[in-house]
BALUMKE-890739 format. One record per residue: residue in one letter; x, y, z of N, C-alpha, C, O, CB in turn. Coordinates in steps of 0.2 Angstrom, whole numbers, plus 5000, padded with zeros to 4 digits. Atoms other than C-alpha are relative to their C-alpha. Glycine has a CB too. Layout:
AXYZXYZXYZXYZXYZ/...
//
This chain:
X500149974994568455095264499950075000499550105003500649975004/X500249935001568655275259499550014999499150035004500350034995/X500749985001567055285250499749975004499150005004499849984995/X500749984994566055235265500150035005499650055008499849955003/X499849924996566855345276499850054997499550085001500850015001/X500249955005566455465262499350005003499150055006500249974991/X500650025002564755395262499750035007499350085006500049924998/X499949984994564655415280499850085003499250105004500749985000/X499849934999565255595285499450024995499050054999500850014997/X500449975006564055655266499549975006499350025010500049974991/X500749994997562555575277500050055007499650095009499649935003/X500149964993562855655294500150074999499650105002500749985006/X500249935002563055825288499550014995499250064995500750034996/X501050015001561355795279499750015006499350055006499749924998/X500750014995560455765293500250065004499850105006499949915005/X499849934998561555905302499750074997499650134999500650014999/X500549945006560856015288499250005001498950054999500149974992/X501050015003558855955288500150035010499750075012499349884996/X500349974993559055995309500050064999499450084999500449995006/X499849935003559856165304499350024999498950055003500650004993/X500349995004558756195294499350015003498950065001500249954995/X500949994995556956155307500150035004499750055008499649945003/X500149954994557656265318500249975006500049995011499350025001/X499650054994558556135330500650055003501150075000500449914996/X499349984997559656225342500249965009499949925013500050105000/X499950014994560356195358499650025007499649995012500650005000/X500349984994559456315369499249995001498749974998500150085000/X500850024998557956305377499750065000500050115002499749955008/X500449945000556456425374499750035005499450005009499550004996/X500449974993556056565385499250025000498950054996500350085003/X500750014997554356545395499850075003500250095007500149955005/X500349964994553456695404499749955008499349905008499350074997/X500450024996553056665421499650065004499550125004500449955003/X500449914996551956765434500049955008499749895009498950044996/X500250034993552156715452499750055005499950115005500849975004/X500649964996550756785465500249965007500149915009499149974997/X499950014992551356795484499650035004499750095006500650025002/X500649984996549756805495500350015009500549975012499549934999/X499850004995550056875511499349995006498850015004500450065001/X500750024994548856835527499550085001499750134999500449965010/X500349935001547556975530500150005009499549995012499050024995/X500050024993548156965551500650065002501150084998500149925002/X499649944996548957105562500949974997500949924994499949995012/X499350015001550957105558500349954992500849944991500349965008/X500050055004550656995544500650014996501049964996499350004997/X499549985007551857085530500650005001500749995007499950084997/X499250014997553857075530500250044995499950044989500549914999/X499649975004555057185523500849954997501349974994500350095005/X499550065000556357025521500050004992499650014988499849935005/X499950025008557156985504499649915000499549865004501149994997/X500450065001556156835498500450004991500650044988499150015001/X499650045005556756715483499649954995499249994995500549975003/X500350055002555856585474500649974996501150004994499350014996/X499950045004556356425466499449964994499049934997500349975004/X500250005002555456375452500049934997500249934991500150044999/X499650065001555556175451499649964995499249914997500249975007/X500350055005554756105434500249955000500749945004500050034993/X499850075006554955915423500750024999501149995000499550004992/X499550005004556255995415500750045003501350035002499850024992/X499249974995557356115426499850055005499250065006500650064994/X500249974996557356225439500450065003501050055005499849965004/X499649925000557856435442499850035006499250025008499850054994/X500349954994557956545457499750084995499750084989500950015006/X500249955000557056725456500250055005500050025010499449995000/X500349954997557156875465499450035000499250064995500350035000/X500749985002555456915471500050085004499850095010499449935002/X500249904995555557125475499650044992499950044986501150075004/X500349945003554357255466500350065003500650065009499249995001/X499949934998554657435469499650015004499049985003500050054995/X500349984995554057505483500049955005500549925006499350024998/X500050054995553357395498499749934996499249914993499550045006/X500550055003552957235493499749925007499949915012500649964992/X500250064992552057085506499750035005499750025011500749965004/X500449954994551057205513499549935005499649875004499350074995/X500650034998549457135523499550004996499250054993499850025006/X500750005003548057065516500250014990499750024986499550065005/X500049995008548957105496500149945001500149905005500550044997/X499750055005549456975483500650054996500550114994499449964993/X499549965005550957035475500249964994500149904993500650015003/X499950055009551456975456500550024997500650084995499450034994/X499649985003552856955449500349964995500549904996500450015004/X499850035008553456915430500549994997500750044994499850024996/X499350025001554956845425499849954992499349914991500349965008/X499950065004555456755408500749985001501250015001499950004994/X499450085000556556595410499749974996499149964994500149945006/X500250065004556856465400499649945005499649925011500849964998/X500550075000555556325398500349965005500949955006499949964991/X499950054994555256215415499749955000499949915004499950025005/X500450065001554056115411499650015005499650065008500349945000/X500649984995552456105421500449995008500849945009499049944999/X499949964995552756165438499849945006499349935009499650084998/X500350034992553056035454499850025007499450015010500349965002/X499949984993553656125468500250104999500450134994500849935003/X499849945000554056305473500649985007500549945010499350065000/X499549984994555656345486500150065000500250094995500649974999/X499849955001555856485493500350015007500349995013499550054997/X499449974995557156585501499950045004499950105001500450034999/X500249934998556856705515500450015004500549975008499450005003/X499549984994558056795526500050035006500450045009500450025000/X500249994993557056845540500550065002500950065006500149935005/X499349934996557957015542499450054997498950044994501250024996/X500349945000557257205542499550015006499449985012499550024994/X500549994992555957285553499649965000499649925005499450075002/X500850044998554457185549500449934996500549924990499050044995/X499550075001555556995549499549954998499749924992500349985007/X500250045001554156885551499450004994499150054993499949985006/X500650025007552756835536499949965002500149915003500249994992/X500550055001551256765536499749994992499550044989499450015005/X500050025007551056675519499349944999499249895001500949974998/X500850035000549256615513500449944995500549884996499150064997/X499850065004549956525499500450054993500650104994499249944997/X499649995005550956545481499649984994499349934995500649965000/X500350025006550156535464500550014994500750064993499450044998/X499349975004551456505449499350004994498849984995500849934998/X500550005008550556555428500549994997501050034997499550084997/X499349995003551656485418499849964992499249944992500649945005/X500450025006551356425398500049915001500149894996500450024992/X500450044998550956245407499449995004499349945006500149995000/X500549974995549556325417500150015007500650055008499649965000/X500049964995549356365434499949945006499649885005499350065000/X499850044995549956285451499850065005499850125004501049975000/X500149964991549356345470500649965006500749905006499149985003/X499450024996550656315482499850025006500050075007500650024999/X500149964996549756335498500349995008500649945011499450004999/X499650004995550456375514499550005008499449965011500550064997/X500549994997549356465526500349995008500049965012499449964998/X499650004993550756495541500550065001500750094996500549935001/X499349974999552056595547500649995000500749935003500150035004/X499450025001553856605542500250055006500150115006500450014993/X499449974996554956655557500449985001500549995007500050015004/X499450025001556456575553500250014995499850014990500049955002/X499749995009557556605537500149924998500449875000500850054999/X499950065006557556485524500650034996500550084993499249984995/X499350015004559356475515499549964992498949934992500849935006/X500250045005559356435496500249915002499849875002500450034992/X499650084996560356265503499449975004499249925005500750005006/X500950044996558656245514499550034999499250075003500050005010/X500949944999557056325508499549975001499549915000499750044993/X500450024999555656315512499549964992499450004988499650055004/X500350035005554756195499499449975000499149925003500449964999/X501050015002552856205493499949944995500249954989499550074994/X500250025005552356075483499350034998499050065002500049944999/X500749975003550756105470499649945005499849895008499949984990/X500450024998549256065477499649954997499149935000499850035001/
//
């Protein structure tokens, strides 16, 4: 009985070894992503409001803060913002968070484009947010 216990234990630290050994770990690899927030080209269009994304692949799903320096969500821009996270897998749904606060509250939002190393998702919208969306309630795009 020893010796297959022996026998045992000697393979499993084998095969713990040949994982080792390919590079097997526990974390998952980080991805770049690039998310593109289209704002409408219409009077009042732009928001100074914090905005957020969720990022909801196959395999997991991360919030973002989405702010650039300066003004961002003007009228009539795209704004772009690059983030790496761990690998999500291709890309179902976007959620995002808006809190409808500052001078300019409300956003009109044409749509969402994610680039991610499973290619590229449009998320379109093509309305105004004048209400806040909580992470507990966001507004949720799916791909097109």
């Amino acid at each position: 009985m020893k010796l297959a216990a022996r026998a045992i234990v000697g393979v499993t630290a084998a095969a713990l070894a040949g994982t080792m050994a390919m590079g097997g770990t526990a974390q998952a690899a980080a991805a770049q992503y690039t998310i593109d927030l289209k704002t409408c080209d219409v009077e009042d269009a732009g928001t100074d409001a914090r905005v957020e994304a969720r990022l909801n692949g196959n395999i997991s799903s991360i919030w973002s803060n989405l702010d650039n320096p300066g003004d961002d969500r003007e009228r009539g821009h795209t704004d772009s913002y690059s983030t790496t996270l761990t690998a999500l897998g291709p890309i179902r749904s976007i959620d995002l968070s808006f809190d409808n606060k500052g001078d300019s509250s409300h956003w009109c939002l044409v749509e969402v484009v994610v680039r991610g190393p499973e290619g590229v998702t449009v998320h379109p919208y093509n309305n105004w947010l004048r209400r806040a969306y909580s992470k507990s309630g966001p507004l949720n795009l799916p791909a097109a």
